[in-house]
C-alpha positions in Angstrom: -8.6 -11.9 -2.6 -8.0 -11.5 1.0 -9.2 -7.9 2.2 -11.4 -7.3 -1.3 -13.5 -4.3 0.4 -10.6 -2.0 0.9 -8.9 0.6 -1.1 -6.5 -1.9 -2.3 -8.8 -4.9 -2.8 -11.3 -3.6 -4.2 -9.3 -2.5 -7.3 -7.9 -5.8 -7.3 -10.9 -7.6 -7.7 -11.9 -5.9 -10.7 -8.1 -5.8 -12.5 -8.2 -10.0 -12.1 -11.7 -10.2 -13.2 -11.2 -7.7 -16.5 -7.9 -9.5 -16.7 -9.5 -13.1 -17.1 -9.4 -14.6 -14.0 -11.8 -16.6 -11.8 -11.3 -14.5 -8.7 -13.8 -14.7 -5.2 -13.1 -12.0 -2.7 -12.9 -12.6 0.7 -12.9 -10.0 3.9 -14.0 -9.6 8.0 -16.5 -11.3 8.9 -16.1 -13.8 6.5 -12.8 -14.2 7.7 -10.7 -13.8 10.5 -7.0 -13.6 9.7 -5.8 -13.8 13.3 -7.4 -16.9 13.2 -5.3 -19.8 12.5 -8.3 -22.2 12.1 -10.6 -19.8 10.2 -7.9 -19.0 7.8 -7.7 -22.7 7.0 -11.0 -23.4 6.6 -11.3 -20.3 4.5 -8.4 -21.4 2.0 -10.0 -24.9 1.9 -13.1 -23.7 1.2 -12.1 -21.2 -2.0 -9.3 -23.6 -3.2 -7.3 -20.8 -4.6 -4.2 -20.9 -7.0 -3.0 -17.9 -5.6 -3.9 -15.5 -2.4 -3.5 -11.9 -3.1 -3.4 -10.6 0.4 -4.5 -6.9 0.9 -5.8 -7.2 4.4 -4.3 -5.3 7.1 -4.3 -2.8 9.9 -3.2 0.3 8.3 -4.1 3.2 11.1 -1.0 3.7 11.7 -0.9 6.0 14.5 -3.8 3.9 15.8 -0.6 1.0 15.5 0.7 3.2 18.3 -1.7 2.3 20.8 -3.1 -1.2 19.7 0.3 -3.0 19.3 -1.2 -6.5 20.4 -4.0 -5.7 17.2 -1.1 -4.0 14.6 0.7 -7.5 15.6 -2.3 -9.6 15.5 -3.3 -8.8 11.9 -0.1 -7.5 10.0 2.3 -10.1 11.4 0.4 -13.5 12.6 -2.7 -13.2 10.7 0.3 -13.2 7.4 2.0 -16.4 8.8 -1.3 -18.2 9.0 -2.3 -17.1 5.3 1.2 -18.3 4.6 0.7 -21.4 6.4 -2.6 -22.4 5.0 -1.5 -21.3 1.1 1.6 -23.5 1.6 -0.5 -26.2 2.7 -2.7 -25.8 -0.9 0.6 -25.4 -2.7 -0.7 -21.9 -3.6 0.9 -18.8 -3.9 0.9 -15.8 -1.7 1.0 -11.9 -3.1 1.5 -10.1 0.0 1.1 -5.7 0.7 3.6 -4.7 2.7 5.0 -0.7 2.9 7.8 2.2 3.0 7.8 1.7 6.8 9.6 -1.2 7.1 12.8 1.5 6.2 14.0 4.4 9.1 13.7 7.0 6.3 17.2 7.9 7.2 18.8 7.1 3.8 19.6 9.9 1.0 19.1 8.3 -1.8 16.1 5.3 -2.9 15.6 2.2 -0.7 16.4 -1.0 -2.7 14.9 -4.4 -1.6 18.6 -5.1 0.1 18.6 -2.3 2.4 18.0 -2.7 5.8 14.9 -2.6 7.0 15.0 -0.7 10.6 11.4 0.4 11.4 10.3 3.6 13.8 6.5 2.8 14.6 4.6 -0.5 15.6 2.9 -0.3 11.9 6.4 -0.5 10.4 7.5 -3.3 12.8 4.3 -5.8 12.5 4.4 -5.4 8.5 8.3 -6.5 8.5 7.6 -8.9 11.1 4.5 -10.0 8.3 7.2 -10.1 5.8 9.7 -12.6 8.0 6.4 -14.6 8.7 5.8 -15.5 5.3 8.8 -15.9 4.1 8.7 -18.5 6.4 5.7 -20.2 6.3 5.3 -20.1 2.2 8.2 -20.8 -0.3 5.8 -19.5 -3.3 5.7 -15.9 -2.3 5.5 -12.6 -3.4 6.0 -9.3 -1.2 5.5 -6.2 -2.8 6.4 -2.9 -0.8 3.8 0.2 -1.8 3.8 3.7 -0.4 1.9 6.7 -0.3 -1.2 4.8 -1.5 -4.3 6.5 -3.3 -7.3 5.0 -5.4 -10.7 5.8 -5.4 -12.0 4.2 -3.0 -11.6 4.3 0.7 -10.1 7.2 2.0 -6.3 8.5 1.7 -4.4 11.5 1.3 -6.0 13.1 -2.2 -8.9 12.9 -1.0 -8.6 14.4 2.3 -6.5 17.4 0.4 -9.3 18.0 -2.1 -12.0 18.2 0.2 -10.3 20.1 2.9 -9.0 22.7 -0.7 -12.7 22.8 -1.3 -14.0 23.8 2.1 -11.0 26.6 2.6 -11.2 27.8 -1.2 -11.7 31.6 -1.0 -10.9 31.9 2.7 -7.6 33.2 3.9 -7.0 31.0 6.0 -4.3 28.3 4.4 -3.8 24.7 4.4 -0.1 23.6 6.3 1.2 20.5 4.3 4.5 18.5 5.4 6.9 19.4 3.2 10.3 17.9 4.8 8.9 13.9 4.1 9.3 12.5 0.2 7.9 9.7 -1.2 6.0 8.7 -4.3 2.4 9.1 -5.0 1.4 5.5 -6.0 -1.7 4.7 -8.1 -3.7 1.8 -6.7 -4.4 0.4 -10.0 -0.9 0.5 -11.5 -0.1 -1.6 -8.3 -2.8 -3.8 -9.2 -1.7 -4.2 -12.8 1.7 -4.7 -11.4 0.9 -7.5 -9.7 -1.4 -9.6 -12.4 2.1 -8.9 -14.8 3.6 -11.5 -12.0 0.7 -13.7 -11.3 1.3 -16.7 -13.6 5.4 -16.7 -12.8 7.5 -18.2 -10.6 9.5 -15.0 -9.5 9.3 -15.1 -5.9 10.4 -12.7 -3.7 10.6 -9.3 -2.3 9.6 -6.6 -4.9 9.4 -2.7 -4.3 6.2 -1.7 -6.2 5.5 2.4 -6.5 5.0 5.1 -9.3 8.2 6.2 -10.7 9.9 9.7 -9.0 9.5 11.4 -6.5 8.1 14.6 -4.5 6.9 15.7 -0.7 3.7 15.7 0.7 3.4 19.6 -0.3 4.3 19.1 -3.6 1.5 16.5 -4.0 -0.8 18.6 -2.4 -0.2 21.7 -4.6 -0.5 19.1 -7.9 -3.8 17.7 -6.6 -5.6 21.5 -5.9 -3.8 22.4 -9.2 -5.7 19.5 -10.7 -9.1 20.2 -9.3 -8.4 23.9 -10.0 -9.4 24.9 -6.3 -7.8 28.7 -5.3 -6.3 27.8 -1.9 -3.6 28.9 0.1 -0.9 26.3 0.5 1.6 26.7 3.5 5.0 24.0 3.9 5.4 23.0 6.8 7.8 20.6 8.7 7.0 17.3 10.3 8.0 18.9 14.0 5.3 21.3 13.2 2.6 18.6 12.3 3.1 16.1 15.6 1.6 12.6 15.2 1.8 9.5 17.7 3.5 7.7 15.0 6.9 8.5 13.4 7.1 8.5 9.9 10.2 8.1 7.9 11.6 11.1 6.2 12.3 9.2 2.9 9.7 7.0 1.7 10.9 6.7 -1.8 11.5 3.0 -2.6 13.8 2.2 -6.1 11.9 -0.7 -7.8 15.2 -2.4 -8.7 14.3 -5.8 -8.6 11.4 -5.6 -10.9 13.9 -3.4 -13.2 16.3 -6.0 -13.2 13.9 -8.2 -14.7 12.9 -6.1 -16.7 9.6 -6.7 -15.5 8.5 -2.6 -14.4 5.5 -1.1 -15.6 5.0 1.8 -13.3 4.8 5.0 -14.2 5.9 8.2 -13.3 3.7 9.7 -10.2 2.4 12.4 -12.4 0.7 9.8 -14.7 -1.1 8.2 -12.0 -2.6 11.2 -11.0 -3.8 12.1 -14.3 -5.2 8.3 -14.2 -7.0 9.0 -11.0 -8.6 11.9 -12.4 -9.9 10.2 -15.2 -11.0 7.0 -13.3 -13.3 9.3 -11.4 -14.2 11.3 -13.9 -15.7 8.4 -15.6 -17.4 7.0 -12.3 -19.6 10.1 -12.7 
């Protein structure tokens, strides 16, 4: 498990351990993705069956700035895990996103769209995607969006803090409201994943919560949840500037998965309520 102490990772660990499986977890200093020799010696040392790859650099208007880094880790640092795993005859479950796609489309991506990235975080994860491919036959590539779990830091938890501080003030909360996508449940992805582990379905796989909603109506559903009185105001993207462009439609259409009738995600609303009850029994 490549990346284990992230948001991602970390619930990956625990899924493939509860699941059964013999699983070490790997992350910076002990390795160096970017590293074409550390990543070797890394693989050789862990002999792994399989490399579930959650590392990456996911500030993404950080991407903006640091291309040579975004590059370094999402794109190269992909090829050499590829590399190395194909070396092993392992197999590679990759992490890749919603911006690999313009946003541009009015309807759900499928895995045959074309991919036409606006920011350097939605360039170096497709140029990680065309790196593996390359490097490793026995691969997986699973697109997520609008990621949540509880741990590390993410969108939920920066709404129910911030609802929590403004609660009885007058003064509101402005929430993009012009940008959908689907809420997606860390550990859904997770379980997701170990449904594919011990197959030989290769490929390129959309992987979020079923439906869809904006960034405001995910907001109002997470202080609704917490029951926090706050003020919520829409706004539009032009309104909320960042360096990074993000697409206007981030829902993704697991159709592959469906096709093989191999989905088990559920509807956005459901991981929510999962969430809630994952923390509430962390307490």
């Amino acid at each position: 498990m490549v990346g284990h102490r992230g948001q991602l990772g970390g619930d990956m660990m625990r899924a493939a351990a509860a699941a059964g499986h013999a699983v070490t977890g790997i992350d910076l200093p002990d390795i160096d993705i970017t590293s074409r020799d550390n990543v070797r010696a890394a693989v050789d040392r862990c002999s792994p069956e399989t490399i579930v790859n959650c590392a990456a650099f996911t500030a993404v208007d950080r991407c903006e700035h640091e291309s040579a880094k975004a590059f370094a880790v999402n794109a190269e640092g992909v090829g050499h895990l590829g590399a190395a795993a194909a070396e092993r005859g392992a197999s590679v479950f990759h992490i890749s996103t919603d911006y690999v796609f313009d946003g541009k489309k009015k309807s759900p991506y499928v895995e045959t769209d074309a991919p036409n990235p606006l920011s350097v975080y939605g360039k170096s994860k497709l140029a990680g995607e065309a790196l593996l491919a390359k490097t490793c036959d026995r691969h997986f590539i699973f697109r997520i969006a609008w990621l949540y779990g509880t741990r590390g830091s993410n969108f939920l938890k920066t709404i129910r803090d911030l609802a929590r501080k403004r609660a009885g003030t007058s003064e509101p909360i402005k929430v993009v409201n012009d940008q959908v996508g689907t809420p997606t449940y860390t550990v859904h992805v997770c379980k997701q994943i170990l449904s594919m582990i011990d197959t030989e379905l290769y490929g390129l796989y959309h992987c979020t919560n079923e439906g869809q909603c904006s960034w405001f109506d995910f907001a109002k559903a997470i202080v609704q949840a917490y029951s926090i009185q706050v003020d919520l105001a829409p706004c539009t993207t032009a309104e909320f500037p960042r360096p990074a462009p993000r697409p206007a439609n981030s829902v993704l259409e697991n159709e592959c998965l469906k096709k093989l009738g191999r989905n088990i995600m559920p509807e956005w609303e459901i991981g929510l309520k999962d969430y809630l009850e994952e923390e509430k029994n962390q307490k």
